[in-house]
N, C-alpha and C positions, 0 to 999 in steps of 0.2 A: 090275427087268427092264431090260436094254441093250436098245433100240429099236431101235441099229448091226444086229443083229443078225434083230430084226423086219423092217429095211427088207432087209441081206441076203436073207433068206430069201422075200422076197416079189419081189424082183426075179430070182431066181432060178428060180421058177414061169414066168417069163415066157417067153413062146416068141415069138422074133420072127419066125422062119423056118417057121410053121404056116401049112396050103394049100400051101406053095409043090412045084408041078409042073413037071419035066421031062420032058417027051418029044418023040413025033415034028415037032410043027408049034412049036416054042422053048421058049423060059422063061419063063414070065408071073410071077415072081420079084422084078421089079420094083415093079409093081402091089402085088402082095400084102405084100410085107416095108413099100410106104409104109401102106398099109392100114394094119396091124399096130401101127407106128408110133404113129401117129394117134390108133388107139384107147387105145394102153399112155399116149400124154398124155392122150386124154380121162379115163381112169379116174382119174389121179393129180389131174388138177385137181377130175373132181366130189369124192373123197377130199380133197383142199382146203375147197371150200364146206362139204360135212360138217362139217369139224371148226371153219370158223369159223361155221356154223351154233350150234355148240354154244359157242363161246368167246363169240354174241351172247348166247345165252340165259344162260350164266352172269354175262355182265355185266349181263343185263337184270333178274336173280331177283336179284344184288348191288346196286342202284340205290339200294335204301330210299329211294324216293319222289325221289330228286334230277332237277331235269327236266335238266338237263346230261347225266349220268347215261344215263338211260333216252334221251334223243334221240340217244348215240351209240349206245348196245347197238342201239334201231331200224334207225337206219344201216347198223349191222352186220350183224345179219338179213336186211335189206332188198337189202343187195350180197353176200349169202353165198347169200340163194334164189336172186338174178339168176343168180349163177355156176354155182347147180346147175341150173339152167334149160338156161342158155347149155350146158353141156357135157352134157346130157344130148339137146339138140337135135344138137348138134355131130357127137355118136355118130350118133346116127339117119340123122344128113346124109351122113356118111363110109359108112354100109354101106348103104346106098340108093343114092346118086349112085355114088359113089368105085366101089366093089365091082362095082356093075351094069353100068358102064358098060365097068368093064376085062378082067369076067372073064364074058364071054359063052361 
């Protein structure tokens, strides 16, 4: 399977220009498309932590007991949940604060 082709077709789902409103009192256009934005990195980076969530675990289930080893795969884990943390707050921050504050 070409993956070029996975990451294609997945960026192509993507709608930058969803919500955005034109009518009588302007274009709030702005707001929305950084919105948008935002969220299309948050997703990429938790999709990051994911999958080095999984390259800890495979290094951590690969160790055979080496403490070398297994104290980087921790490491690994350790900054792969942080990430998915960080960008799952990150999301919540951006359409809580961001969204509410712009699109009254």
């Amino acid at each position: 399977m070409d993956f070029r082709f996975f990451f294609l077709r997945l960026l192509s789902d993507i709608d930058l220009f969803k919500n955005v409103n034109i009518d009588a009192q302007g274009i709030n256009a702005v707001p929305v498309i950084i919105a948008n934005l935002i969220n299309i990195l948050m997703f990429f980076a938790g999709v990051l932590s994911v999958i080095f969530v999984i390259i800890g675990g495979i290094r951590y289930a690969t160790s055979a007991g080496n403490p070398t080893a297994v104290q980087g795969a921790k490491k690994t884990l350790t900054y792969a949940i942080g990430g998915l943390l960080l960008s799952l707050l990150a999301v919540v921050i951006v359409n809580f604060i961001f969204i509410k504050s712009f699109l009254r």
